[in-house]
PDB file of N, CA, C, O and CB in Angstrom:
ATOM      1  N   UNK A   1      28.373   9.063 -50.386  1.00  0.00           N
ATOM      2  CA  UNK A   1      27.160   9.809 -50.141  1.00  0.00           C
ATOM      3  C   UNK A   1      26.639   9.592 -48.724  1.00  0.00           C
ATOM      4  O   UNK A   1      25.709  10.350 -48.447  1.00  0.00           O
ATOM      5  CB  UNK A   1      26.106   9.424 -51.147  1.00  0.00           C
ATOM      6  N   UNK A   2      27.023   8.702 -47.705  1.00  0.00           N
ATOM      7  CA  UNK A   2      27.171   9.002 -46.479  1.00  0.00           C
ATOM      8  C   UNK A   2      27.443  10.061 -45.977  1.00  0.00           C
ATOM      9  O   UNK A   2      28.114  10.963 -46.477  1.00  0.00           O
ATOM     10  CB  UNK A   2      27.776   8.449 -46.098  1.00  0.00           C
ATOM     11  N   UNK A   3      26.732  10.014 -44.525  1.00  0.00           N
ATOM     12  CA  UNK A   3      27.474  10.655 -43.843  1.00  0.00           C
ATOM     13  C   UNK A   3      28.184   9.865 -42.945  1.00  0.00           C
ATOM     14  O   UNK A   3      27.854   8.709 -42.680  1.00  0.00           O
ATOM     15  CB  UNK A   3      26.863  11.552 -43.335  1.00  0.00           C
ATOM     16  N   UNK A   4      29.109  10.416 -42.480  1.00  0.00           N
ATOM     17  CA  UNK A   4      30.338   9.653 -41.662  1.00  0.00           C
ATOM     18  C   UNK A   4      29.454   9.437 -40.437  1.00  0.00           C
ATOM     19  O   UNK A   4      28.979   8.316 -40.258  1.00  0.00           O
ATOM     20  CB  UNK A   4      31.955  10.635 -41.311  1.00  0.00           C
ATOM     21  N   UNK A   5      29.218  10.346 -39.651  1.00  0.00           N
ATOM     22  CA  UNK A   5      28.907  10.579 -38.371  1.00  0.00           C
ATOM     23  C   UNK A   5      27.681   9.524 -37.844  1.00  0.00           C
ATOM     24  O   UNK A   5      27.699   8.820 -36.835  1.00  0.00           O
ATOM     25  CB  UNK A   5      28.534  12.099 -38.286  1.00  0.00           C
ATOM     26  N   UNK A   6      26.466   9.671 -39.006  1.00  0.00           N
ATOM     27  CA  UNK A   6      25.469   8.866 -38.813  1.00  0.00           C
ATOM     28  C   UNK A   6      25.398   7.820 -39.538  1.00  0.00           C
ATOM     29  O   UNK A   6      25.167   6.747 -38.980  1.00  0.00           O
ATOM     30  CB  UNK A   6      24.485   9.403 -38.886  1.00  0.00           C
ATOM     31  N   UNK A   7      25.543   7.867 -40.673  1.00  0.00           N
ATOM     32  CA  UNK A   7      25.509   6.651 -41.598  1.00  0.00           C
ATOM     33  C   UNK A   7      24.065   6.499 -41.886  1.00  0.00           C
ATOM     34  O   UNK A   7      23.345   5.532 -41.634  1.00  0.00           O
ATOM     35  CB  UNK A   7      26.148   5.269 -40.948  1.00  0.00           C
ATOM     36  N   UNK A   8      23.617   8.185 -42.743  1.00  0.00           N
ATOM     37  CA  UNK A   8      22.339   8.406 -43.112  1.00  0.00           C
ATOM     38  C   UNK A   8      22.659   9.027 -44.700  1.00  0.00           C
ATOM     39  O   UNK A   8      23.540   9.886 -44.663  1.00  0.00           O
ATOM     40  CB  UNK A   8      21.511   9.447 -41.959  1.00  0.00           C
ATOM     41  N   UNK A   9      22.274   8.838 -45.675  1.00  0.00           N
ATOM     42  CA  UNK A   9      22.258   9.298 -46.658  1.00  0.00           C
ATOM     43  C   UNK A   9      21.874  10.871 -46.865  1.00  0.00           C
ATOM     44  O   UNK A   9      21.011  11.517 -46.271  1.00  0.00           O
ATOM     45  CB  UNK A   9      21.611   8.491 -47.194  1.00  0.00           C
ATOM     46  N   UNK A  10      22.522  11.171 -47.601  1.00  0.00           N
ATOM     47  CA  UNK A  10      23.105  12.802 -48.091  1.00  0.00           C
ATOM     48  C   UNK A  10      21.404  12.981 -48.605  1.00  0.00           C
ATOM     49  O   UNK A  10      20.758  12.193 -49.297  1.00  0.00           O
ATOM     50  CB  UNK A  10      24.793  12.971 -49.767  1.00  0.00           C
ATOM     51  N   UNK A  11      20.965  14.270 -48.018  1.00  0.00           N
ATOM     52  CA  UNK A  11      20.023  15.158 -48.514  1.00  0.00           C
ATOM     53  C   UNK A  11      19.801  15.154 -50.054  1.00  0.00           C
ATOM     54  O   UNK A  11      18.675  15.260 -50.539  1.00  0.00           O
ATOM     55  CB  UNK A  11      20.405  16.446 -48.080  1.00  0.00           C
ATOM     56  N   UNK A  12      20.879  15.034 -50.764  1.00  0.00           N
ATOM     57  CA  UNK A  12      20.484  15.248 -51.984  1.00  0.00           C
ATOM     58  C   UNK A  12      19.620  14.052 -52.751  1.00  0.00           C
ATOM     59  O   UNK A  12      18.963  14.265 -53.770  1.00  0.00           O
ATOM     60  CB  UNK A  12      21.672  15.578 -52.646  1.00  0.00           C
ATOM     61  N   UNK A  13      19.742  12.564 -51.996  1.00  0.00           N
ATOM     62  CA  UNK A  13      19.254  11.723 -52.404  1.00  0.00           C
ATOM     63  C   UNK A  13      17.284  11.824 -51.879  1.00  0.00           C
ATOM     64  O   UNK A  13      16.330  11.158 -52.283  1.00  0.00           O
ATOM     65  CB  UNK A  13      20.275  10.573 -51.925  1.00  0.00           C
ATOM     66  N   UNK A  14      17.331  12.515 -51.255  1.00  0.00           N
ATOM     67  CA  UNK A  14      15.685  13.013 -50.937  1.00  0.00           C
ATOM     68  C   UNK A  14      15.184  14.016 -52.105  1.00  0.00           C
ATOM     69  O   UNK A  14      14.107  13.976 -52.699  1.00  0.00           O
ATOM     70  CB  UNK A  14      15.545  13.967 -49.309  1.00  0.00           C
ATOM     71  N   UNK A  15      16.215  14.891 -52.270  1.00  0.00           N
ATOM     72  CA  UNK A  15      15.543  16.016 -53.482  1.00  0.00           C
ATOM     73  C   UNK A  15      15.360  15.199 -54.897  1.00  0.00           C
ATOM     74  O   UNK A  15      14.454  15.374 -55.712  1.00  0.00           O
ATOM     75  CB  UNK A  15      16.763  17.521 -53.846  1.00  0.00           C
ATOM     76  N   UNK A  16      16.730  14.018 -55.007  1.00  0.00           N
ATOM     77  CA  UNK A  16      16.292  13.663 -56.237  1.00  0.00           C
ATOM     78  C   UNK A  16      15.042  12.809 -56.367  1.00  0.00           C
ATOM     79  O   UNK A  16      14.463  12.663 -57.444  1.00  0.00           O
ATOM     80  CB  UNK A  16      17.304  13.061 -56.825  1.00  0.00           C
ATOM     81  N   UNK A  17      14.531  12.081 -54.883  1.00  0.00           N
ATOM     82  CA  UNK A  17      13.546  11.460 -54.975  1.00  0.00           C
ATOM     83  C   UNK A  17      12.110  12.059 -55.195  1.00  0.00           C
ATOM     84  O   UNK A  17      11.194  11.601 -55.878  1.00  0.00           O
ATOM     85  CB  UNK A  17      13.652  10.832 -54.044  1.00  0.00           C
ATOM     86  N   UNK A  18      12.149  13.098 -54.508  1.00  0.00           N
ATOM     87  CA  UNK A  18      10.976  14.665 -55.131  1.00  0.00           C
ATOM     88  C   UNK A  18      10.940  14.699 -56.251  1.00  0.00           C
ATOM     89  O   UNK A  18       9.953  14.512 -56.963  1.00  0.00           O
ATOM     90  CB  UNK A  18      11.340  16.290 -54.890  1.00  0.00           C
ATOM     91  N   UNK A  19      11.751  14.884 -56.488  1.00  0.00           N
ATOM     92  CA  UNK A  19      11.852  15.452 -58.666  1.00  0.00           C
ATOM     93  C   UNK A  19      11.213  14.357 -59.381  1.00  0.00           C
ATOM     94  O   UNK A  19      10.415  14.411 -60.317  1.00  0.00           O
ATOM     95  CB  UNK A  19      13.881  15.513 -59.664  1.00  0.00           C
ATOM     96  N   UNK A  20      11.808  13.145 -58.645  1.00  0.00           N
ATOM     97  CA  UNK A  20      11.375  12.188 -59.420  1.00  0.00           C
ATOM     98  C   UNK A  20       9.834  11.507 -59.359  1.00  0.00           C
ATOM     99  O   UNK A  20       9.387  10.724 -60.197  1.00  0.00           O
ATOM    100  CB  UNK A  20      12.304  11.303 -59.206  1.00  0.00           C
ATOM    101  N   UNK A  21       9.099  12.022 -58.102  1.00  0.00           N
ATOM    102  CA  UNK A  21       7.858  11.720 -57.799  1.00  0.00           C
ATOM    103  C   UNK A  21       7.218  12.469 -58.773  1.00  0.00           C
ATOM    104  O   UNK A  21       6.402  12.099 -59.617  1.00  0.00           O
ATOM    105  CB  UNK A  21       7.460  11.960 -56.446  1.00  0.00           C
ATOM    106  N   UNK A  22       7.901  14.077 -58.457  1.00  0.00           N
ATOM    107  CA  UNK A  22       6.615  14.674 -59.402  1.00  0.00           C
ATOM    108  C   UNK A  22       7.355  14.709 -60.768  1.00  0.00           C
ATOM    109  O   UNK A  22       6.841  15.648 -61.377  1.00  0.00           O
ATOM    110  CB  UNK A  22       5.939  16.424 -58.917  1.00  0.00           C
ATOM    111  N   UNK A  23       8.275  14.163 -61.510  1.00  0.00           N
ATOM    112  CA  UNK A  23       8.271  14.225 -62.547  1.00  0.00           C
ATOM    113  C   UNK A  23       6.737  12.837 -62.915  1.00  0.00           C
ATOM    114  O   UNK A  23       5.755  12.998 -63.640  1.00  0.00           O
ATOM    115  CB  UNK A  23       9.950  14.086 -62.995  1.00  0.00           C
ATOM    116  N   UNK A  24       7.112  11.641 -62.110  1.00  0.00           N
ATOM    117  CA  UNK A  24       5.981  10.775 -62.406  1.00  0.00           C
ATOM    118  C   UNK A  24       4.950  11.340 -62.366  1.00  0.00           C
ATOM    119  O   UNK A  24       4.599  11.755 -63.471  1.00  0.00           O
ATOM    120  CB  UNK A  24       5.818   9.774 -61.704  1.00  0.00           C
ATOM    121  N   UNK A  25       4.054  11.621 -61.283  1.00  0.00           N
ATOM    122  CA  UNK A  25       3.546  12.188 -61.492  1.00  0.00           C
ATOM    123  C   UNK A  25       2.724  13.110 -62.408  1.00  0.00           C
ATOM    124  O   UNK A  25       1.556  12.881 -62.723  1.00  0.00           O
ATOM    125  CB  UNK A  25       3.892  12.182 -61.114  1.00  0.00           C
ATOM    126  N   UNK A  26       3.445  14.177 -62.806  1.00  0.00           N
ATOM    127  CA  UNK A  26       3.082  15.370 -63.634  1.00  0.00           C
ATOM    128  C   UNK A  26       2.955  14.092 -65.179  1.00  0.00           C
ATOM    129  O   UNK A  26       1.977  13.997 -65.921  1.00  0.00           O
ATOM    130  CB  UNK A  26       4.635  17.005 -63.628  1.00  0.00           C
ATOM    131  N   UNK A  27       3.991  13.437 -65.256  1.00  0.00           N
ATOM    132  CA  UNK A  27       3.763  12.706 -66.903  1.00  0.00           C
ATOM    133  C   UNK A  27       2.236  11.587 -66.284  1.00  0.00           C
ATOM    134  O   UNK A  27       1.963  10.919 -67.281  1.00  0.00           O
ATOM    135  CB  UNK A  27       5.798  11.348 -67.671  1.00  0.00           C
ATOM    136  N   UNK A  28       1.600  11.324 -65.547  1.00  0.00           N
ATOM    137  CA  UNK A  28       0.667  10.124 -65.475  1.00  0.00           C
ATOM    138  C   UNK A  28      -1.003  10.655 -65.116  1.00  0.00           C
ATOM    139  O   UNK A  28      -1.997   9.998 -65.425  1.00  0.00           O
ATOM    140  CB  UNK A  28       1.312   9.030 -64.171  1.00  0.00           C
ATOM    141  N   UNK A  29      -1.025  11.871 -64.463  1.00  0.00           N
ATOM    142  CA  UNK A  29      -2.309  12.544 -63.522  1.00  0.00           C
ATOM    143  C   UNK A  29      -2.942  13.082 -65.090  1.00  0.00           C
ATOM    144  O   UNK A  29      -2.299  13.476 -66.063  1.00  0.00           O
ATOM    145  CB  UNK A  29      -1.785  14.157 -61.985  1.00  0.00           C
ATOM    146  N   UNK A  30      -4.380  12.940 -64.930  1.00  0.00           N
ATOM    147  CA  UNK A  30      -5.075  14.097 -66.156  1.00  0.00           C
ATOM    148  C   UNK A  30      -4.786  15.771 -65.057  1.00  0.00           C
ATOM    149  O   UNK A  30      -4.620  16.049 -63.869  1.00  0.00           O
ATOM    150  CB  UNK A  30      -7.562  13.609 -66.574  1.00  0.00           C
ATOM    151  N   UNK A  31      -4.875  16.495 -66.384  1.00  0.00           N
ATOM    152  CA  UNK A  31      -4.432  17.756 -66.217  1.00  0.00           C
ATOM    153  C   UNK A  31      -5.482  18.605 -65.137  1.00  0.00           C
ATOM    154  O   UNK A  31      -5.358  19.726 -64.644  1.00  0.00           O
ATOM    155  CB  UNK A  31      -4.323  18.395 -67.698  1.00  0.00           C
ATOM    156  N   UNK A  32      -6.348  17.781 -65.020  1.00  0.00           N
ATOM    157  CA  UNK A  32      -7.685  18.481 -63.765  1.00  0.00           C
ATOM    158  C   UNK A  32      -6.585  18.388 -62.547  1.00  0.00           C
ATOM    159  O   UNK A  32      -6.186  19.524 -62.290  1.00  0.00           O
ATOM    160  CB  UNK A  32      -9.605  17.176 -63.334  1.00  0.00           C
ATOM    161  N   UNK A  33      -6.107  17.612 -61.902  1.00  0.00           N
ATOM    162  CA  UNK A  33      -5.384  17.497 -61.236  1.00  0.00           C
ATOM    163  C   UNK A  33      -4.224  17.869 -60.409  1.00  0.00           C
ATOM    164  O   UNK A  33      -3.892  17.508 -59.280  1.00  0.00           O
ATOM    165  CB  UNK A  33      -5.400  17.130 -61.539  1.00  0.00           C
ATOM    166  N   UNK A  34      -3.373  19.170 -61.761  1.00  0.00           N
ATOM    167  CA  UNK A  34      -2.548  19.175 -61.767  1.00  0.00           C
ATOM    168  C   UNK A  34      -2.387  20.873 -60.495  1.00  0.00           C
ATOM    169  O   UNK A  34      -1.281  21.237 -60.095  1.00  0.00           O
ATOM    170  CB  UNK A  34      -2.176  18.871 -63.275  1.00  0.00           C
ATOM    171  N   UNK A  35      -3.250  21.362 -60.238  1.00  0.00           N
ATOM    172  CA  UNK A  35      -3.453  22.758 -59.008  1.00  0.00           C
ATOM    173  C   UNK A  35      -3.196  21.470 -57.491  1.00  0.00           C
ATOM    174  O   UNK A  35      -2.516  21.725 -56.497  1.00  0.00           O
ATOM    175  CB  UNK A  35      -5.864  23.884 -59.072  1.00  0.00           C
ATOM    176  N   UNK A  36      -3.941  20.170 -57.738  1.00  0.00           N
ATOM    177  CA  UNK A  36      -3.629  19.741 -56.128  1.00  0.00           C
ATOM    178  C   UNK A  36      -2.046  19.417 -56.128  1.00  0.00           C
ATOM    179  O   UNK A  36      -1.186  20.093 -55.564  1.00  0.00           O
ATOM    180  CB  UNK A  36      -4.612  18.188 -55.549  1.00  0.00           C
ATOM    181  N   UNK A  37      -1.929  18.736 -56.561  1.00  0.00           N
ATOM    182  CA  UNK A  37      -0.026  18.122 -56.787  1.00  0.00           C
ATOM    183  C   UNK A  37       0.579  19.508 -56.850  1.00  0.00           C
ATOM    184  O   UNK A  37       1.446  19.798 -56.025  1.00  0.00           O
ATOM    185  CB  UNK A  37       0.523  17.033 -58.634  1.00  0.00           C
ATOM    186  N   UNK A  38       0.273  20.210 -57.576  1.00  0.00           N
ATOM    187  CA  UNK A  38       1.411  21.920 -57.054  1.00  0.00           C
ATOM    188  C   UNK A  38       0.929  22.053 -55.987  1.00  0.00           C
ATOM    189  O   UNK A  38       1.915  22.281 -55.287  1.00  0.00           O
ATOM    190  CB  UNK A  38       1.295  23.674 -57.902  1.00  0.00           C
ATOM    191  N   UNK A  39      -0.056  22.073 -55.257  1.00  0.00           N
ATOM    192  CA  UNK A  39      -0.247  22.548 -54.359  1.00  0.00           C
ATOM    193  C   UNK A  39       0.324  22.041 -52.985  1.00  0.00           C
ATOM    194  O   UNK A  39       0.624  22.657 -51.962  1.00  0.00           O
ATOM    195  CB  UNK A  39      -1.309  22.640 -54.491  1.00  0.00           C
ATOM    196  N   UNK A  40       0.389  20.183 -53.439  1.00  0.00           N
ATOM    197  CA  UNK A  40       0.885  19.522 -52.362  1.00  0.00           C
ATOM    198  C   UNK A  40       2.714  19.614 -52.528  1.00  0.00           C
ATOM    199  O   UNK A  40       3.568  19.573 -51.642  1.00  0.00           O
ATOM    200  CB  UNK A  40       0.173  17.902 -52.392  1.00  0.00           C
ATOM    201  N   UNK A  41       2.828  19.721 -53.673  1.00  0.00           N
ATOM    202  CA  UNK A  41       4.431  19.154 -53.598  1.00  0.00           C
ATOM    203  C   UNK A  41       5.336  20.510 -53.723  1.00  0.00           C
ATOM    204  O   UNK A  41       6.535  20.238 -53.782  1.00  0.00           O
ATOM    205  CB  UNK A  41       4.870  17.941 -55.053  1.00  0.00           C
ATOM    206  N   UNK A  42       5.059  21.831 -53.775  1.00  0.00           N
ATOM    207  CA  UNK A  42       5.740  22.883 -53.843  1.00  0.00           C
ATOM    208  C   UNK A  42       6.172  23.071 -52.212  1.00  0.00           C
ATOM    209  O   UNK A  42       7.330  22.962 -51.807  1.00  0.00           O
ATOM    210  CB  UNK A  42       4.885  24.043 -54.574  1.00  0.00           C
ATOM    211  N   UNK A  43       5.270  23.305 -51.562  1.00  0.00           N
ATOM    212  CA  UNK A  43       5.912  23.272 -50.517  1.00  0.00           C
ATOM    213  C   UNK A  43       6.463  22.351 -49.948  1.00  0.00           C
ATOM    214  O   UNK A  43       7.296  22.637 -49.088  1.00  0.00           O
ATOM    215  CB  UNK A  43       5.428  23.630 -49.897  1.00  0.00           C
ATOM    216  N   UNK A  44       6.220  21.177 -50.196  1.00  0.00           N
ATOM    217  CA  UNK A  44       6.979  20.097 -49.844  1.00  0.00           C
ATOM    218  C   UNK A  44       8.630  20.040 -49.912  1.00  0.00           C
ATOM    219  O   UNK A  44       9.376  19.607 -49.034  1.00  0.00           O
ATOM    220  CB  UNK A  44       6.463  19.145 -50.621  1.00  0.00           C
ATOM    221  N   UNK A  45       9.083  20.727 -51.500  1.00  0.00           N
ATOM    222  CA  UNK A  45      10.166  20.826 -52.541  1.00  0.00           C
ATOM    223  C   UNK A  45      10.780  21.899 -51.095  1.00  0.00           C
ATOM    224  O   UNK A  45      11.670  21.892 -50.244  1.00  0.00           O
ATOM    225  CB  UNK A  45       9.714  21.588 -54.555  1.00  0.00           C
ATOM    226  N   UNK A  46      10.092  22.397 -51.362  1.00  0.00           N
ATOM    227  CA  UNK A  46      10.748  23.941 -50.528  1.00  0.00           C
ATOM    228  C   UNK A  46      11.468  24.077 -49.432  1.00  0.00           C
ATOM    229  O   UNK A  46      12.550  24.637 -49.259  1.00  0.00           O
ATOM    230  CB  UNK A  46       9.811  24.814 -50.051  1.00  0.00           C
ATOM    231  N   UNK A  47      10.583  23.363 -48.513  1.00  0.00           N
ATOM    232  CA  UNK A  47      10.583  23.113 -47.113  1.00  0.00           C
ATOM    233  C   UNK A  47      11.628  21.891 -47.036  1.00  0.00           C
ATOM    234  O   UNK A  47      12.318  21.992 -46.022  1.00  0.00           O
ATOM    235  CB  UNK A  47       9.034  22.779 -46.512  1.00  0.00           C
ATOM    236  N   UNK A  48      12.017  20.490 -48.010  1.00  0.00           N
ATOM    237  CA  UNK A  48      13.255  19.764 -48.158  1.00  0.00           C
ATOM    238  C   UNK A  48      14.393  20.540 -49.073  1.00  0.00           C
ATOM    239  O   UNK A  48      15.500  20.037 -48.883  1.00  0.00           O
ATOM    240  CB  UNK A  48      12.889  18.370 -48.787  1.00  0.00           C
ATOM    241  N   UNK A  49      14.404  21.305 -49.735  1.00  0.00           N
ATOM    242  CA  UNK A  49      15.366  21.991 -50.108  1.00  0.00           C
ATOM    243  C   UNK A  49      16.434  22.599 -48.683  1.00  0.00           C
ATOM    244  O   UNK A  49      17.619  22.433 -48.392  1.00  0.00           O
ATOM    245  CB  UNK A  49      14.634  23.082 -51.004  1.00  0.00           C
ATOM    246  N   UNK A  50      15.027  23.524 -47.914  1.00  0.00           N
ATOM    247  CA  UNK A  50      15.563  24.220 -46.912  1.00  0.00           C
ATOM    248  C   UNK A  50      16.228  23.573 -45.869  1.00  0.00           C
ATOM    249  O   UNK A  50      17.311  23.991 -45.458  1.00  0.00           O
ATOM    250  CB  UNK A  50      14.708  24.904 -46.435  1.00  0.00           C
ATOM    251  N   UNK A  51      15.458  22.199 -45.221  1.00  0.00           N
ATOM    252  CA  UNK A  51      16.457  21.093 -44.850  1.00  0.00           C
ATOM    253  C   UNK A  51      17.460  20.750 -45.543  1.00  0.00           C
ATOM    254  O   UNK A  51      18.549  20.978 -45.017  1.00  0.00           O
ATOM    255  CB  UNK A  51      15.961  20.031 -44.711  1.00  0.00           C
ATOM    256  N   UNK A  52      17.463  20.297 -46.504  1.00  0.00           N
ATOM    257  CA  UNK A  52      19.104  20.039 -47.271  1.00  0.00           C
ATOM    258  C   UNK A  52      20.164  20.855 -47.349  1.00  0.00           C
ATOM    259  O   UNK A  52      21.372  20.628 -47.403  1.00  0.00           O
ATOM    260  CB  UNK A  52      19.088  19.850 -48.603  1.00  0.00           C
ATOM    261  N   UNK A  53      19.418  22.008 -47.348  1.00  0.00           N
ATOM    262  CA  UNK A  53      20.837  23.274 -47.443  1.00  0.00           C
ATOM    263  C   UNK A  53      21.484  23.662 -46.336  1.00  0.00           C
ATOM    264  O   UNK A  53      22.505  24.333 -46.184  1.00  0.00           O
ATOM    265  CB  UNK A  53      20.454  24.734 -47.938  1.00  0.00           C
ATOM    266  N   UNK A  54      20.479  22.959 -45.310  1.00  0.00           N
ATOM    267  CA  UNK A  54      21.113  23.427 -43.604  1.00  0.00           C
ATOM    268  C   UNK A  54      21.808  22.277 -43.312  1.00  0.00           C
ATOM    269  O   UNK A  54      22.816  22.348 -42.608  1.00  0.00           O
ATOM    270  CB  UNK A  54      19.874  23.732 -42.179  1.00  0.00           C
ATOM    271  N   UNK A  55      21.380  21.128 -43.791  1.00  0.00           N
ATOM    272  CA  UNK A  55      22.134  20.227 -43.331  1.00  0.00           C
ATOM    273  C   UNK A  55      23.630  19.781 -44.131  1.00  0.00           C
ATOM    274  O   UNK A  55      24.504  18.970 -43.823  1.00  0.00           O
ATOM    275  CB  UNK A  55      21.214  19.204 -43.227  1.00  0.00           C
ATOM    276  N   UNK A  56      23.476  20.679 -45.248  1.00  0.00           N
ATOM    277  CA  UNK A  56      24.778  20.373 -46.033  1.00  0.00           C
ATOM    278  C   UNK A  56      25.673  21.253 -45.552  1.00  0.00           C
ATOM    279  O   UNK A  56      26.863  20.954 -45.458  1.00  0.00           O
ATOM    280  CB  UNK A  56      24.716  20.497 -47.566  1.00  0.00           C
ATOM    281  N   UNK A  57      25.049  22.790 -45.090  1.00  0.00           N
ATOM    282  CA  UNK A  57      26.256  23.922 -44.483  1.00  0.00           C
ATOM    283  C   UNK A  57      26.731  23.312 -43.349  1.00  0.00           C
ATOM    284  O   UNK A  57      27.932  23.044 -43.311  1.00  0.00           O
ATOM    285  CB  UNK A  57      25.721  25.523 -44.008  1.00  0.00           C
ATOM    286  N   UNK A  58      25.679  22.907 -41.963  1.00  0.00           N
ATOM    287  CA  UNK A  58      26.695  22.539 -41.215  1.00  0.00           C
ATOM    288  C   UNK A  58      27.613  21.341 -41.435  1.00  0.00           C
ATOM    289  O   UNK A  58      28.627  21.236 -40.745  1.00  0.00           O
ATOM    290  CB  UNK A  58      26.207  22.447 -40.159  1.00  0.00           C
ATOM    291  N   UNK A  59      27.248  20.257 -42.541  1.00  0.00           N
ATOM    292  CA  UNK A  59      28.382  18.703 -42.742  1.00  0.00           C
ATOM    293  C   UNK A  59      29.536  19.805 -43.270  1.00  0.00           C
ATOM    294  O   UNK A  59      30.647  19.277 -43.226  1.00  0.00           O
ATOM    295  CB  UNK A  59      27.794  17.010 -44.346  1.00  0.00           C
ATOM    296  N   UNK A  60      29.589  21.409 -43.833  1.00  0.00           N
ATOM    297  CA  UNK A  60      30.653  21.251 -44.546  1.00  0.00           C
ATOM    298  C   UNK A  60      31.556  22.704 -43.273  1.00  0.00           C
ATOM    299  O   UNK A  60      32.776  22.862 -43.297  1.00  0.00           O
ATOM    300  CB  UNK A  60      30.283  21.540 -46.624  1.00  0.00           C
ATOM    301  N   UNK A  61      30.798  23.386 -42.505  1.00  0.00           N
ATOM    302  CA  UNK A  61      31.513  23.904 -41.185  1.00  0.00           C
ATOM    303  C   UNK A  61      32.220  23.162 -40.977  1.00  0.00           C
ATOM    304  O   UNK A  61      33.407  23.425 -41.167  1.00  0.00           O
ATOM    305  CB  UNK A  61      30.902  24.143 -40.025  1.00  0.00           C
ATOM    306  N   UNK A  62      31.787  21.748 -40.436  1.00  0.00           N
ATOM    307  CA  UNK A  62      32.085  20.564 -39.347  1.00  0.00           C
ATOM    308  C   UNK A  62      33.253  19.431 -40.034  1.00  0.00           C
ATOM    309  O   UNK A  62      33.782  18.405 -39.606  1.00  0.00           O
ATOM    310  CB  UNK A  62      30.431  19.643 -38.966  1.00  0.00           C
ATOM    311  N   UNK A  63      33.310  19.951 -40.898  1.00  0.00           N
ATOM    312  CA  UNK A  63      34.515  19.336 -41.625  1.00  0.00           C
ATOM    313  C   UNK A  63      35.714  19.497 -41.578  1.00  0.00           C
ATOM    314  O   UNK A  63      36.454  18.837 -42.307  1.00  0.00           O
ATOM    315  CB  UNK A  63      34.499  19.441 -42.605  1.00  0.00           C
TER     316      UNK A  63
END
């Protein structure tokens, strides 16, 4: 799950760490709550998705 070049861990280990915030999250907050956390972590999701997918096309060009 390296990468060779840098010796930085693969994007995907950031998305699973997202999922896993707001899975905590979403199971621990009362439900008043729950418009700020979408509000903060959707785009968050989005915007590291969109990094991950760029950074996985060019590791797999460059291969």
């Amino acid at each position: 799950m390296d990468d060779d070049r840098t010796g930085q861990r693969a994007p995907v280990v950031l998305v699973l760490l997202l999922v896993g915030i707001g899975v905590l999250l979403y199971s621990t907050l009362p439900s008043s709550l729950f418009p700020f956390v979408a509000t903060v972590f959707a785009p968050a999701a989005i915007l590291l998705l969109i990094w991950a997918a760029m950074r996985l096309s060019v590791g797999i060009r460059s291969a």
